[in-house]
C-alpha positions in Angstrom: 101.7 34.1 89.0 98.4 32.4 87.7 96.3 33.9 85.0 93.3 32.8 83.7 93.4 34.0 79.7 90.4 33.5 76.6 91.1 33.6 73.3 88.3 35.1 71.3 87.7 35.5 67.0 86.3 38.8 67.9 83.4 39.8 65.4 84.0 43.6 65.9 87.8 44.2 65.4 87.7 47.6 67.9 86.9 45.5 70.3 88.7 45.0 73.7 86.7 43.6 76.3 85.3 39.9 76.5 82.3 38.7 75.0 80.7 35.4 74.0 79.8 36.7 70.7 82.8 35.8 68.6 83.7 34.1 65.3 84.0 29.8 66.7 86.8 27.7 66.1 87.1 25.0 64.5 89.2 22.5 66.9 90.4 20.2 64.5 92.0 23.2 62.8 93.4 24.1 65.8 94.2 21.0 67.2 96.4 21.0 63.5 97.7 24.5 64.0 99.1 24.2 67.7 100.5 20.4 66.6 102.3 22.5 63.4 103.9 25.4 65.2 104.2 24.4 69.3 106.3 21.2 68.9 106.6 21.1 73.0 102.8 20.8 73.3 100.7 17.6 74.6 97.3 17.0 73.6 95.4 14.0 74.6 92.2 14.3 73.2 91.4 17.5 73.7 93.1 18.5 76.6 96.5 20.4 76.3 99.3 21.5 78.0 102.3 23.0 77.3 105.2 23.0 80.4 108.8 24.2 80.4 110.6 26.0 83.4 109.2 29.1 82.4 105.6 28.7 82.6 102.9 25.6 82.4 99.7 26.6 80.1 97.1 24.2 79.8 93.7 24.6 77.8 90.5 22.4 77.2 89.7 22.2 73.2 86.6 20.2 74.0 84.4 21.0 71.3 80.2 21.4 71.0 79.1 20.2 66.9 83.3 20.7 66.1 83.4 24.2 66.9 84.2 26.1 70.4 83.1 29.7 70.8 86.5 30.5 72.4 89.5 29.0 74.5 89.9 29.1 78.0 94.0 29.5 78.8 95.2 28.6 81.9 98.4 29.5 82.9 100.9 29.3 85.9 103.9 31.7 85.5 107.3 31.4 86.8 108.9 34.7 88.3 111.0 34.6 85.3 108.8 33.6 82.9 106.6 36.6 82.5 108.7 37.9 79.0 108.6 34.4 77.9 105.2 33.8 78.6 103.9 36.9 76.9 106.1 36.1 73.4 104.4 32.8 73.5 101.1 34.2 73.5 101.5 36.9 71.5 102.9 33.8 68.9 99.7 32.2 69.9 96.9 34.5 68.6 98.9 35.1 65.5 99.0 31.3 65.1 95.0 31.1 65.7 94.3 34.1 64.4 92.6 35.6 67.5 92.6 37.8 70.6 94.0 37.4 74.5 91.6 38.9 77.5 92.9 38.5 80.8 89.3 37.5 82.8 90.0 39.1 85.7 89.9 42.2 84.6 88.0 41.3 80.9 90.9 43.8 79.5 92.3 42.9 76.0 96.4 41.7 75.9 97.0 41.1 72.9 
């Protein structure tokens, strides 16, 4: 299974569907966060990826002025991987303090 995932700062906290207008991030603080609590994840310059035998994520952190106004999450998911996948998202927008929206459907996951 492939999903195509963005993590938002939404502005509006009722909100569940995606929209550009969200709080930016700040990559070097996230570049910091994901280094701190993902210790399987590779990032060469801003480019990172994160692959076990579960599932292979990889996401593009390059920034406009130091900020991005969310994070594109692309991920390829084992048949078993779904459970394992979803707990490291979930971990994910705790970590970065955000939101999931799966853009197929622009429907909020977590």
């Amino acid at each position: 299974m492939s999903w195509d995932i963005s993590l938002i700062k939404f502005k509006n906290p009722e909100q569940k569907e995606f929209t550009e207008d969200g709080y930016p991030f700040v990559v070097r603080e996230v570049v910091s966060a994901l280094k701190s609590n993902i210790p399987n994840i590779e990032i060469d310059d801003y480019w990172c990826v994160i692959d076990n035998d579960m599932y292979n994520v990889s996401f593009d952190l390059t920034p406009t002025d130091g900020t991005i106004d969310f994070i594109m999450l692309f991920a390829s998911i084992n048949d078993d991987g779904e459970e394992s996948f979803m707990s490291f998202l979930n971990s994910l927008c705790h970590i970065l303090n955000c939101n999931a929206i799966d853009m197929c459907d622009n429907k909020l996951i977590c």
